[in-house]
N, C-alpha and C positions, 0 to 999 in steps of 0.2 A: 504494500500500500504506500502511496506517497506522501505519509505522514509524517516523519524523520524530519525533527528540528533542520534546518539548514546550519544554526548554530549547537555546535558539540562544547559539552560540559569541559570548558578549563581546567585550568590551573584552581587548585583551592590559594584562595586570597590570603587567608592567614596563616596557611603551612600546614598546622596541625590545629584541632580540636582543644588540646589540652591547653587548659588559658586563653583559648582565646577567644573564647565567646565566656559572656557574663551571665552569671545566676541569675535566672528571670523572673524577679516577685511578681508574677501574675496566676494566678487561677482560681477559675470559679466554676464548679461544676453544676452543667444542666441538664433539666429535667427533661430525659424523653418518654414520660409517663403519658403523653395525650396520644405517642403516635403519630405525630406530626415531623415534617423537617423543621428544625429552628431556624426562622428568619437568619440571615445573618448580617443584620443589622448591628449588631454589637459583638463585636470583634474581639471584646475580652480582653484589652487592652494591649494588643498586639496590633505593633506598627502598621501602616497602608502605605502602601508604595506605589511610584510610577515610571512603567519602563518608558523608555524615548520612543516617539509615533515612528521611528522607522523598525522597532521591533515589533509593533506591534500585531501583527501574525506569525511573531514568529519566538511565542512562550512556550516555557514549560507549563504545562495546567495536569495539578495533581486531584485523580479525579477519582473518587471513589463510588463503588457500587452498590447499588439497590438489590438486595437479594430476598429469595422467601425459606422462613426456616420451617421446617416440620414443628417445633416444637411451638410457633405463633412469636408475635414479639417482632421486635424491628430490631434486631439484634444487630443486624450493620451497619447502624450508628453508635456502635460503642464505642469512644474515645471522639465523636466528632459534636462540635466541631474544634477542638483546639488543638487536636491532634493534627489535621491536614491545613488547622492554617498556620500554626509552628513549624510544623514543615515546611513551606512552601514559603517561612521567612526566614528561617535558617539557610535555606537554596541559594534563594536570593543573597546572605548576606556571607556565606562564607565561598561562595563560588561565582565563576566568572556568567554562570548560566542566568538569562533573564526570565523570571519565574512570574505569574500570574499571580497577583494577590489574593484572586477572588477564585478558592478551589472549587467542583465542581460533584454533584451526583446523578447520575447516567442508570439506566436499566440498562442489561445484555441487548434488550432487545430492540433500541435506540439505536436510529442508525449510527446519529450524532457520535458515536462512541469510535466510528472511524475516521474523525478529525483528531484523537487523542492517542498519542503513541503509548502511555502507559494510564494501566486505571489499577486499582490496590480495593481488594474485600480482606475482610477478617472475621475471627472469630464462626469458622466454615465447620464446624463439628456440627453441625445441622441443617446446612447445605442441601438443600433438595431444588435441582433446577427445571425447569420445565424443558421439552422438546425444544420449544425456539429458542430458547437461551442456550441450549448444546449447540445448534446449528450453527449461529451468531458468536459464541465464544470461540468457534472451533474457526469459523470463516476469518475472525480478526484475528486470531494466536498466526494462524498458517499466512495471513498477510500483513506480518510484519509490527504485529501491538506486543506490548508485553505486559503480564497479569504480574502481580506481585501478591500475594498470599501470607496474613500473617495473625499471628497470637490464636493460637487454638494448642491446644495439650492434652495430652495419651494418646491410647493406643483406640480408644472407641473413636476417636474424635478423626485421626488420621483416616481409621478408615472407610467411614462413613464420605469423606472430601474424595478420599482414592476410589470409592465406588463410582463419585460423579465424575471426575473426571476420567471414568472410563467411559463414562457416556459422550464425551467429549471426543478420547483419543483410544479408540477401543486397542491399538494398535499399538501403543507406546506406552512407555513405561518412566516413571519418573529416574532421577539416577540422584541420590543420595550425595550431594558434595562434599569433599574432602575439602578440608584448612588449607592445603596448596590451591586448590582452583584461585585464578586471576582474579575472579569476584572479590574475593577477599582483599588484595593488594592491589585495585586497580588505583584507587587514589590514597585512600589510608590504607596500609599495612598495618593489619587483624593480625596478631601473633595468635587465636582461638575462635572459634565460632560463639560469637553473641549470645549468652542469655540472659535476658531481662525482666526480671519479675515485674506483672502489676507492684503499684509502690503501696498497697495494702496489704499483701505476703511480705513484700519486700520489712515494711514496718514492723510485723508481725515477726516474723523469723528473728530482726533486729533486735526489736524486747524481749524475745526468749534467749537470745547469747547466739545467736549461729549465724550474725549477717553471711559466711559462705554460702548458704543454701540460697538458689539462685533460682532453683525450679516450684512448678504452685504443686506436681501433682508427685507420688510415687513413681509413676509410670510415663514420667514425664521428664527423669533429669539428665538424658543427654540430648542438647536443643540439637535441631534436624533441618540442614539448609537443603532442599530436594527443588529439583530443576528438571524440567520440560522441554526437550527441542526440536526443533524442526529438521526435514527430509538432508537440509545443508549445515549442521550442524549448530546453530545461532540457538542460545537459546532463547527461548518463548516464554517461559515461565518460572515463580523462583519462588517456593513454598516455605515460609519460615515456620518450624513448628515446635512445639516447645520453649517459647520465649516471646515477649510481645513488644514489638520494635513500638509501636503507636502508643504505648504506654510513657515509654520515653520521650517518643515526642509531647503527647497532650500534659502529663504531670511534672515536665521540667522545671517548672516553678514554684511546686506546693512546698518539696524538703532539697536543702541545699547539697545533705549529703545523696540523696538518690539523684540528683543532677548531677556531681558531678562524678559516683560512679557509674550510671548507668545511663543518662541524657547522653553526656558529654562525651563519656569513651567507647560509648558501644552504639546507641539507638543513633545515633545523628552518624557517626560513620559508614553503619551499615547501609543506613538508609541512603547514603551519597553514593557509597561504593555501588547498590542495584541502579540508580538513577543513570549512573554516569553509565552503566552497563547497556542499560536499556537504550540509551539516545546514543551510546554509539557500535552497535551491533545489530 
């Protein structure tokens, strides 16, 4: 598809992560009890930015999915919206990439969704897709979009996501990545595969003496980067599971010390490291 930024993700601006972006006293958590999208009129006090009018077709817009779960519930807004719009000002501020301030949410089955080269669901242990959203997923992976997949944990939860997405790719099989894959070191150098707790385990583990525990379930403490790709090798897909990058991003300013072990050194890397993958492959 002829979707591919014409501009590819730089240089990171400040070199590294560590120090160089500042603890962000902001956050306020909202209620998705009605069932509604939250207007996003109120930004949460997270900056607004403006790219120059000759970029202007030619951002990054991180855009997340509408999906239906079996178990009822609008479960794919969990972390939104200060998750995708931390994101998408972290992009902006630590890389040369010009990012859209105002992120985006799309059905599968929206044509609209083949203007956007990457779109991010989570929380898929309950993933149940409909026929046209296979067709539609399967039509944009194979012409050149990339799914990013993340925060879900154990062993029911994978497989429930691996059943849909056989419906998707009867044909192919995910391939579990190794610490060496490129992903890892394409801009930050990941000496481990990321895991992130929610910052309420995270809390929780902290007051009982064990901040190492890093995982929410039993069944869930080695985090699983598993990737999808096409006929020519490119991948298409990149499943985080076991650990919840969006948690990093949306809660990086409630506690200083989970920003700046887990915002700073893991969830904002990782999350640059897929980005940068996705807009240039």
């Amino acid at each position: 598809m002829s979707m591919k930024l014409r501009i590819l993700l730089g240089a990171v601006v400040l070199g590294t992560l560590a120090g160089g972006i500042a603890f962000a006293q902001r956050y306020r958590r909202i209620d998705h009890s009605a069932h509604e999208i939250p207007p996003l009129v109120d930004r949460h006090g997270i900056d607004l930015w403006e790219n120059e009018p000759q970029f202007k077709n030619d951002v990054f817009t991180f855009v997340r999915i509408r999906w239906h779960s079996w178990r009822g519930g609008d479960i794919w807004l969990t972390d939104y919206p200060d998750s995708d719009l931390n994101f998408s000002f972290r992009l902006q501020q630590l890389t040369s990439l010009k990012v859209d301030p105002h992120p985006k949410q799309l059905d599968l089955t929206d044509e609209e969704i083949f203007d956007y080269p990457f779109i991010y669901m989570l929380e898929v242990g309950s993933l149940e897709f409909t026929d046209e959203e296979v067709a539609n997923l399967r039509k944009y992976l194979l012409n050149g979009g990339f799914l990013m997949v993340d925060d879900f944990w154990g062993e029911y939860a994978w497989r429930n996501f691996e059943q849909e997405m056989k419906r998707v790719f009867p044909d192919r099989e995910s391939k579990d990545l190794d610490i060496s894959d490129p992903i890892f070191h394409c801009v930050f150098d990941l000496k481990q595969k990321p895991q992130i707790p929610g910052i309420d385990t995270a809390r929780e583990v902290r007051a009982m003496g064990h901040p190492e525990i890093t995982w929410e379930r039993e069944d869930a403490r080695e985090p699983h980067y598993r990737a999808f790709y096409d006929d020519k090798g490119r991948m298409m897909a990149i499943i985080c599971q076991n650990t919840d990058l969006g948690d990093g991003w949306e809660r990086e300013g409630e506690e200083e010390w989970y920003f700046h072990q887990f915002s700073e050194k893991q969830a904002y890397p990782m999350g640059i490291n897929i980005v940068f993958w996705a807009m240039t492959h």
